[in-house]
C-alpha positions as CSV (number, residue, x, y, z in Angstrom):
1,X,35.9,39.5,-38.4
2,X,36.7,42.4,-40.6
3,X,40.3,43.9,-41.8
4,X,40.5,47.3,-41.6
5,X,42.6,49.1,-44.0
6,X,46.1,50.2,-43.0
7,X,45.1,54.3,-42.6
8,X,42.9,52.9,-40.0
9,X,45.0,50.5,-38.4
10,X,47.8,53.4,-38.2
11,X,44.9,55.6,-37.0
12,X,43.5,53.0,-33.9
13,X,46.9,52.8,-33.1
14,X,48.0,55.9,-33.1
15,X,45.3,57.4,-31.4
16,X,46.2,54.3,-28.9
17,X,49.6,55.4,-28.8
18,X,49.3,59.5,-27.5
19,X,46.8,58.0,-24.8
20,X,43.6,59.2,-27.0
21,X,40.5,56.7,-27.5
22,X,41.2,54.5,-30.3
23,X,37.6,54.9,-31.6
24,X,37.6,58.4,-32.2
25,X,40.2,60.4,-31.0
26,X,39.0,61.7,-27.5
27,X,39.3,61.9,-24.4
28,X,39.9,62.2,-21.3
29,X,40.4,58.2,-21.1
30,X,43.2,58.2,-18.0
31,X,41.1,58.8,-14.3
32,X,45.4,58.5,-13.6
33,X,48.6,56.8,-14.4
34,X,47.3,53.5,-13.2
35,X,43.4,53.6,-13.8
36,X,41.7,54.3,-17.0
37,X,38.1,55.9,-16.9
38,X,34.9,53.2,-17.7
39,X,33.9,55.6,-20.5
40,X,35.8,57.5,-22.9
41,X,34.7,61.4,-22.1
42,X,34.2,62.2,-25.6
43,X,32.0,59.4,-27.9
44,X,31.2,56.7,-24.2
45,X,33.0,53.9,-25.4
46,X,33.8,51.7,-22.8
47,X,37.2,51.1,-22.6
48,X,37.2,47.8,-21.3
49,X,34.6,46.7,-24.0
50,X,32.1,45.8,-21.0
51,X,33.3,42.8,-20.9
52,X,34.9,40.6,-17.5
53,X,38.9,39.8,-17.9
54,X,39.3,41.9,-20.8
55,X,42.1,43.3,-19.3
56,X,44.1,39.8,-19.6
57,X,44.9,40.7,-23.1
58,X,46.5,44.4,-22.1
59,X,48.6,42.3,-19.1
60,X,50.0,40.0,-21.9
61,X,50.6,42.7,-24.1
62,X,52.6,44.7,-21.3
63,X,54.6,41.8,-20.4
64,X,55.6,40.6,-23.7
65,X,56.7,44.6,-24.6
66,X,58.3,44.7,-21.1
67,X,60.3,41.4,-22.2
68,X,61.2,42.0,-25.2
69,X,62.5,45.5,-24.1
70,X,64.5,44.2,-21.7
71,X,66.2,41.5,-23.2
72,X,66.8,43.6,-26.6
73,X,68.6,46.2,-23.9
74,X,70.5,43.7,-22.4
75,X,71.8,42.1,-25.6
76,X,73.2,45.5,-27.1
77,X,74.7,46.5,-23.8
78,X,76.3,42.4,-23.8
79,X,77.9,43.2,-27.7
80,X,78.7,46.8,-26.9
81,X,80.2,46.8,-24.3
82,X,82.2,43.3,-24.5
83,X,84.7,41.8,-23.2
84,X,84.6,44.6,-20.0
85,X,80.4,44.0,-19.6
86,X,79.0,45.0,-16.3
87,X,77.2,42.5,-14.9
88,X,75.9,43.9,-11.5
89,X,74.1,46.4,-13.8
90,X,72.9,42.9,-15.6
91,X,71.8,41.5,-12.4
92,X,70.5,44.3,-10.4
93,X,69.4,46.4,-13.3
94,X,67.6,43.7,-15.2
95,X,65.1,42.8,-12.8
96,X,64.7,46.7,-11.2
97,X,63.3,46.9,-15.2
98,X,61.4,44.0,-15.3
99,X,59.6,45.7,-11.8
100,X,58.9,49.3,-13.0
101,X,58.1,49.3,-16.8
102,X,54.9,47.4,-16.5
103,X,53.3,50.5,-14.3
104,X,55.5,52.8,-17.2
105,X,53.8,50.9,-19.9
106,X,50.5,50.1,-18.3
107,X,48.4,52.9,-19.9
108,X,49.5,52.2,-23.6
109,X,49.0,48.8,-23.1
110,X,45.6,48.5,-22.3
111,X,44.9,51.6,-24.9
112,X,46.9,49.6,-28.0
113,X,45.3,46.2,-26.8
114,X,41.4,48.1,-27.2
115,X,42.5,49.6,-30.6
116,X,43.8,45.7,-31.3
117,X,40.6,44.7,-30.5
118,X,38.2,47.5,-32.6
119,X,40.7,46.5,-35.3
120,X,39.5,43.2,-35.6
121,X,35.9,43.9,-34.3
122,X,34.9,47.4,-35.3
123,X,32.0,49.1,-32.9
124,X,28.6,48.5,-34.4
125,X,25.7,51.0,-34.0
126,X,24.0,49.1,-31.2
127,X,26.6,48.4,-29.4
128,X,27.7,51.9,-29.3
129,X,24.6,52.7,-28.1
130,X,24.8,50.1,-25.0
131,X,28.4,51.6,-24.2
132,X,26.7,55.1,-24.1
133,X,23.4,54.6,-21.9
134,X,23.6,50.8,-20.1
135,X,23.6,51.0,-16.4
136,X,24.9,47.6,-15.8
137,X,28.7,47.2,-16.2
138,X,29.0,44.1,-17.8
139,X,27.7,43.5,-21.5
140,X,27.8,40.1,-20.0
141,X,25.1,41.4,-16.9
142,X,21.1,40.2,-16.7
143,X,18.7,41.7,-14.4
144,X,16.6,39.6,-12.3
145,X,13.0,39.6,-13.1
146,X,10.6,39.5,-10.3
């Protein structure tokens, strides 16, 4: 495992951040809102690393944002708002957020999660190289031989 410096931490993450590739800056990574492409367009990274439940890590990362955000929302509105707080918008409102950020945040997620991960394990050569020309999916994949 390898540190990057912090110009390329802010870099993976802000490339991460304005929906780029966190590897170098291209695109186009989004097929839509809710499905990213296999490979970035621009240097064929795959963007879930080839790897099976990679995208456990974005989910966590999405629901721990989500969370946070919601409960950091609800705590200013409690103080500011005190002693008249409305708690119908508490107890409607709450979980109506809880239900629709995820699919706002899912994108970002799973872009900041792969810039997490390239942070602390930074493409090699040859493994550039299977992200451009494999067939198989998987990094994980054998073919049979007959």
């Amino acid at each position: 495992m390898e540190l990057p410096s912090l110009m390329q931490t802010l870099r993976l993450f802000g490339r991460a951040a304005i929906l780029r590739c966190p590897n170098c800056g291209g695109g186009p990574v989004l097929k839509h809102w809710l499905k990213l492409r296999v490979r970035c367009g621009s240097c064929g990274l795959r963007l879930e690393r080839g790897e099976h439940d990679y995208f456990v890590g974005s989910l966590m990362l999405n629901y721990v944002i989500t969370g946070t955000l919601v409960l950091v929302t609800m705590a200013v509105l409690l103080v500011a708002m005190w002693p008249e707080v409305p708690w119908d918008l508490f107890q409607y409102g709450g979980p109506v957020a809880m239900l629709v950020l995820p699919f706002a945040f899912f994108p970002f997620t799973k872009l900041i999660w792969l810039a997490f991960d390239l942070m602390l394990r930074p493409m090699n050569d040859e493994e550039m190289e299977w992200h451009r020309t494999a067939d198989s999916e998987w990094s994980t994949e054998r073919t049979l031989s007959q």
